[in-house]
N, C-alpha and C positions, 0 to 999 in steps of 0.2 A: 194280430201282432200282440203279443204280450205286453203288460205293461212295463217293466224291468225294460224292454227293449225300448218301449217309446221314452223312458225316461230317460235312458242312455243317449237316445238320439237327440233327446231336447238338450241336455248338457253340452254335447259335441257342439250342435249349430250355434247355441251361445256362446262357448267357446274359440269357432272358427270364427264368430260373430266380433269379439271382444279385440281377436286379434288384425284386425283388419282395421278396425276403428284405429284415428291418429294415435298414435303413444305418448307418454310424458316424459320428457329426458330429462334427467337428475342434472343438475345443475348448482355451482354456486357462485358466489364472486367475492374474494378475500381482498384484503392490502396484506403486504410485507407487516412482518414481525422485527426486520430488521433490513435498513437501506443506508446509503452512504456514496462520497464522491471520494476519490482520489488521484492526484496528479502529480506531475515532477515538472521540471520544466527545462529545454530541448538543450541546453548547456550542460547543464549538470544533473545527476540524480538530488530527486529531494526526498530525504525519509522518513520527514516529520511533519507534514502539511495532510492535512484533510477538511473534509465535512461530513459530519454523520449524526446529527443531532439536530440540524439544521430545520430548516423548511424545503430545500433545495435541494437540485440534482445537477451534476455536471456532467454532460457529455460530450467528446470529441474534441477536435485540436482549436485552442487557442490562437488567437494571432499572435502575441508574443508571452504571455502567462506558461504555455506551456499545454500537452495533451492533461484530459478531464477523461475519466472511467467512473461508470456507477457499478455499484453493487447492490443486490437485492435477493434478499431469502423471503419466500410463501412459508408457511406450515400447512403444507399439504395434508400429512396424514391424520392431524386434529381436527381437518374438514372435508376429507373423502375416505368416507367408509374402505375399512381394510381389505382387500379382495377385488376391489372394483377395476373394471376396465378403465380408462381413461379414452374417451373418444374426442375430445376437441379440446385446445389450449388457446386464450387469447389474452395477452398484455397491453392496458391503456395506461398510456403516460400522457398528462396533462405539461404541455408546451406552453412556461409561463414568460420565456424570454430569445429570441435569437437578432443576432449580428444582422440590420438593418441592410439588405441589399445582397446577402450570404445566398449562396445558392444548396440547393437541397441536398443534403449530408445525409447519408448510409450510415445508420448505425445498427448493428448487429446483435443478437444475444448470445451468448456463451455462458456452457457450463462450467462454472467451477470445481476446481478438483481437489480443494483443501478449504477446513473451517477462516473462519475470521473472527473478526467482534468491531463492536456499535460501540462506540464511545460517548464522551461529550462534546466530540467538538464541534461547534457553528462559525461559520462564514457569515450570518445572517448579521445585514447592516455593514458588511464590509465591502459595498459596490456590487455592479451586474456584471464587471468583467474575468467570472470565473476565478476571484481571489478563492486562496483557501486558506484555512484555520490552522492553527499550532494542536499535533496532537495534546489527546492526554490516552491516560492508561487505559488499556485495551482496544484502543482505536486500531482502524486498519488505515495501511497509507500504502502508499506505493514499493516502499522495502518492507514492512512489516505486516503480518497477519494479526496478531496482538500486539502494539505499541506496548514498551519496545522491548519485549522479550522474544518474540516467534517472528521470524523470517516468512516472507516466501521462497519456495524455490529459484523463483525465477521473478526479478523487478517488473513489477507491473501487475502483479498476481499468476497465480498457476489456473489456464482454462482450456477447455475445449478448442483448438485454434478454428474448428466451422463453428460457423453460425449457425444455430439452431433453428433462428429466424430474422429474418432483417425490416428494416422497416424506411422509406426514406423520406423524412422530414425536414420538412421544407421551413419557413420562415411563419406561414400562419399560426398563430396564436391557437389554442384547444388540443381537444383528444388526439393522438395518434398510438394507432395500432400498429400490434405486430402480432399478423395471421398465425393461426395455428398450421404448424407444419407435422410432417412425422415424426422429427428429429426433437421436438417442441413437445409434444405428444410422448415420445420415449423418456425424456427429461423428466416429463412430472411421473409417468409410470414408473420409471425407476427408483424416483424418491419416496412414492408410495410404499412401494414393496420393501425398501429399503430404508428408512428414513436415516439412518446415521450417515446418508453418501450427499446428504443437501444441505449446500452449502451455497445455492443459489445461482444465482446469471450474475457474468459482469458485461452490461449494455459498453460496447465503445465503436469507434469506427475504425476501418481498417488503414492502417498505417497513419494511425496518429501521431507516430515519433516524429514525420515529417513536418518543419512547421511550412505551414499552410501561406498564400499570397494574402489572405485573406481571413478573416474568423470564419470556422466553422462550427462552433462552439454552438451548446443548443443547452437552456436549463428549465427543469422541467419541476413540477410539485414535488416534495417528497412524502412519506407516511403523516410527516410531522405538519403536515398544512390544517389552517385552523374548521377550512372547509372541505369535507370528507369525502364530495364529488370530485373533487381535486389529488386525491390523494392517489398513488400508482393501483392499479385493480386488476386481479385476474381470473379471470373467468374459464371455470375447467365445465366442462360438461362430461359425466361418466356414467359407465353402467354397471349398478350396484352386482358383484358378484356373489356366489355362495361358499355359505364355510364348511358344507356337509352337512347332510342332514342326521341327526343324533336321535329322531323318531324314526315313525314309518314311513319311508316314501308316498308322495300321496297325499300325506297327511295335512296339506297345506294352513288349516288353520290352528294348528297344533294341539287339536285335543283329545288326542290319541287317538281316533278312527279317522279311517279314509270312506268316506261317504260323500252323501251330496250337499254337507255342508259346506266343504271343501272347494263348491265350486266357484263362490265367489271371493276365494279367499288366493284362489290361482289366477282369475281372472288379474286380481289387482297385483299379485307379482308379476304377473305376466306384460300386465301395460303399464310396468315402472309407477304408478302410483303408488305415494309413499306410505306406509304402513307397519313403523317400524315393530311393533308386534309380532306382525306375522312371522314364523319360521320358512321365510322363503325359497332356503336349501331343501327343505321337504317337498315343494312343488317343482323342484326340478328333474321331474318324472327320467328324462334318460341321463343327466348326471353330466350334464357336458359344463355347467358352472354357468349359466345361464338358463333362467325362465323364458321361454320363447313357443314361438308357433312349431318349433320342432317337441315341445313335450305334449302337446295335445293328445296324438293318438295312446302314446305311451300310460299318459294319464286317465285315460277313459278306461285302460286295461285294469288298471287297478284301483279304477271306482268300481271296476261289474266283480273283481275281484274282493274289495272288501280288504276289512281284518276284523 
């Protein structure tokens, strides 16, 4: 057996070798860029009450204060590389207060489908019964997207009427999750690929207009808590895509030959180890926008190949 061929063969087995071994999933976990409460209360519309500056979250209907909506925007695309798949979505809201004896309230997420804005206002030091603050400019409230020049469509905000993901929180104190779902999953891919369409989740429950026997009310950290494990968190898990490769195919550690220096340089696109150097789109021997155990063979073609 020639030597070219033994050496062919040792790259292959390391390579089927490499891909079998566990992988490392790209990973991160952000806070909001911008968060907020807004309510009315079940007599009348109110269109000048919020919290958005606060330390606090308001969710779900009030015993007599009136329904609570949160809002929340990630910047997604400043922390998931451009191209990437999006493979898991997971939201932690820290439960800092609920209605003593309240039974476990659904609250949902929904996509929103028009901008908003963060303003000044806080409720903080105004009580634990879901009070809320006197806009100022550029707040969002329950009539307004920007206090008070820009409307919603629709009172209460304009959103996706499914939930993306729901989650249901009960009266214990700590983290509660809301599972990555597809719909969850589609949400942040979308903002990815698109960033001018994110405009965030508004968390409420369903038929809040109704007031309740009881409080159902739940208030949670918000970005502005002084301690950061506290603060709302989302964890995206994805898989870094390719932009095209602008050398040679092959060429995985970009130095212009396809050789066997390349082998360790595919290896490590291949098992998501990070390496932002690398020109990864080069090691994606058949072009499908993923480095995987599908480019192996392809790739060994154009190691015996050369350039």
């Amino acid at each position: 057996m020639s030597y070219p061929r033994i050496t062919t063969l040792c790259v292959l087995f390391a390579l089927i070798n490499a891909m079998l071994a566990p992988t490392h999933a790209d990973e991160v976990v952000i806070t909001p860029i911008r968060d907020g409460s807004i309510g009315t209360t079940y007599q009348t519309i109110d269109d000048a009450t919020c919290s958005n500056a606060g330390m606090f979250l308001f969710a779900g209907s009030t015993f007599f204060a009136g329904p609570r909506r949160v809002l929340m925007t990630f910047d997604i695309a400043s922390n998931v590389p451009a191209g990437a798949t999006i493979d898991a979505v997971e939201l932690s809201l820290f439960l800092d207060r609920a209605p003593p004896g309240s039974p476990a309230v659904n609250l949902g997420l929904h996509a929103l489908n028009a901008d908003w804005g963060e303003g000044a206002s806080s409720s903080d030091g105004m009580g634990a019964g879901g009070l809320l603050s006197t806009a100022t400019p550029g707040d969002v409230t329950w009539v307004y997207r920007f206090f008070p020049v820009a409307t919603w469509t629709n009172n209460g905000g304009d959103f996706d009427p499914t939930a993306s993901s729901s989650a249901m929180v009960s009266t214990t104190l700590g983290d509660f999750v809301w599972n990555s779902t597809p719909d969850l999953v589609a949400d942040v891919q979308g903002w990815l690929d698109d960033p001018s369409t994110n405009f965030g989740w508004m968390l409420k429950q369903p038929d809040d207009l109704v007031m309740p026997n009881t409080g159902l009310a739940r208030r949670f950290f918000a970005r502005e808590s002084a301690e950061a494990s506290r603060r709302p968190r989302l964890r995206i898990t994805f898989t870094p895509g390719a932009d095209g490769c602008n050398g040679d195919l092959g060429d995985a550690n970009g130095d212009g030959n396809v050789d066997g220096n390349d082998v360790q340089a595919f290896i490590e696109c291949a098992t998501s180890i990070a390496i932002p150097t690398l020109p990864c789109a080069c090691a994606d021997a058949n072009e499908d926008s993923v480095v995987d155990v599908a480019d192996v063979a392809m790739f060994a073609q154009l190691l015996l190949a050369g350039n």
